[in-house]
Structure formats: structure tokens, C-alpha cells
C-alpha positions in Angstrom: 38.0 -39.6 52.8 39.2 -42.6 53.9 38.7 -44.7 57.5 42.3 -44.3 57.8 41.8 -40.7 58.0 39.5 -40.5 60.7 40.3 -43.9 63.3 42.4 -43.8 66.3 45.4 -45.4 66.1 47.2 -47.3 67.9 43.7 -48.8 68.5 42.4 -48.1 72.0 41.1 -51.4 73.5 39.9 -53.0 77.2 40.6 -57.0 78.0 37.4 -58.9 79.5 38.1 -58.4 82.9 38.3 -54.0 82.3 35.4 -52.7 85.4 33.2 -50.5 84.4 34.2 -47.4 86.2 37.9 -48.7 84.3 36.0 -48.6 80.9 34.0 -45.2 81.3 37.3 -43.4 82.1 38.9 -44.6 79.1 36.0 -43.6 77.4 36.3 -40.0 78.9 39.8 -39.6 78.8 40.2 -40.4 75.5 36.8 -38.5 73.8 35.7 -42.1 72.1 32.4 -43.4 72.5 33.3 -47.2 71.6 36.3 -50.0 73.3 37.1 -52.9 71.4 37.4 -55.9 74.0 40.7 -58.2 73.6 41.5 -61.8 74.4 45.4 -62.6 75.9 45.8 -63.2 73.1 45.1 -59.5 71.4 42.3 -61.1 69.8 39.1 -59.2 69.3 36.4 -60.9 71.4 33.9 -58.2 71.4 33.0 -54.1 71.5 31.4 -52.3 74.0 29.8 -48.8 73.6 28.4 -46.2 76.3 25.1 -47.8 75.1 26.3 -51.1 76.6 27.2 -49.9 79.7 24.7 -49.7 82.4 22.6 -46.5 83.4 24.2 -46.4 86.9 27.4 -45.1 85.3 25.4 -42.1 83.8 24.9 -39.0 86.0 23.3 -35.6 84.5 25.4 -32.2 84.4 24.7 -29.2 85.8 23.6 -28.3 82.3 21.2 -30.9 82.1 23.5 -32.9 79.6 23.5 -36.6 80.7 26.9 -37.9 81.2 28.9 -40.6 82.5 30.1 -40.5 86.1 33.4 -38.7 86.4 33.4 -36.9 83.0 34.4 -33.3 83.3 32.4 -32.1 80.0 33.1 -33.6 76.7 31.7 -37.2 75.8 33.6 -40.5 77.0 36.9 -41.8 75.7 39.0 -45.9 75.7 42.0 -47.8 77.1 45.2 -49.2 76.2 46.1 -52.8 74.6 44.4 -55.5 76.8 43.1 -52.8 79.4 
């Protein structure tokens, strides 16, 4: 198998200035656990993952399952070209 097979394309990314609450939603919506961060430019400047993102954003289910704040079930998902 190769990466092609298995990444999400187009690539879902966030610019710099992409809040928080922005950056967990995309995670959400999309079911991705990782946002590459752009420049203006489209550069890549950076990554962030739900590990980078602070523990405030995190609330635990009803199940018990931690999750991040606003997330109906499944794990997190990412954001569009230059957020």
C-alpha cells in the first residue's frame, strides 16, 4: 500500500491565525487527528495535532471517552487551504 492510498486529499490545512475552537472543529468535522499550518503563502510552517492543543478543549462523554469540546462521537477532523 502506498501513502497515496491512505492521505486525504486535497490536503486539509489551518493558517496561523486558525482559534482553537476553529481548529478542533475541523478536526471533528472532518475525522483527522492532525492540521497542517500554512503561511499566505501556502507554505507549510508547521503541524498541529489534538496533542498540541490544550486540555481545556477536551471534555469527557457520557461514555467516559474523553473528547474534544463539541464533538458528537467519533474522533476530531481539519480545515480548508489557509483556514
Amino acid at each position: 500500500m502506498l501513502v497515496r492510498e491512505a492521505m486525504t486529499s486535497p490536503a486539509i490545512t489551518i493558517g496561523a491565525e486558525t482559534t482553537i475552537r476553529e481548529a478542533v472543529a475541523l478536526l471533528d468535522q472532518h475525522k483527522i487527528t492532525i492540521l497542517p499550518v500554512v503561511g499566505p503563502a501556502g507554505e507549510l510552517i508547521g503541524i498541529v495535532s489534538e496533542a498540541d492543543l490544550p486540555t481545556q478543549a477536551m471534555t469527557g462523554g457520557s461514555d467516559g471517552v474523553a473528547r474534544f469540546a463539541g464533538e458528537g462521537g467519533a474522533r476530531a477532523g481539519a480545515a480548508g487551504p489557509g483556514g
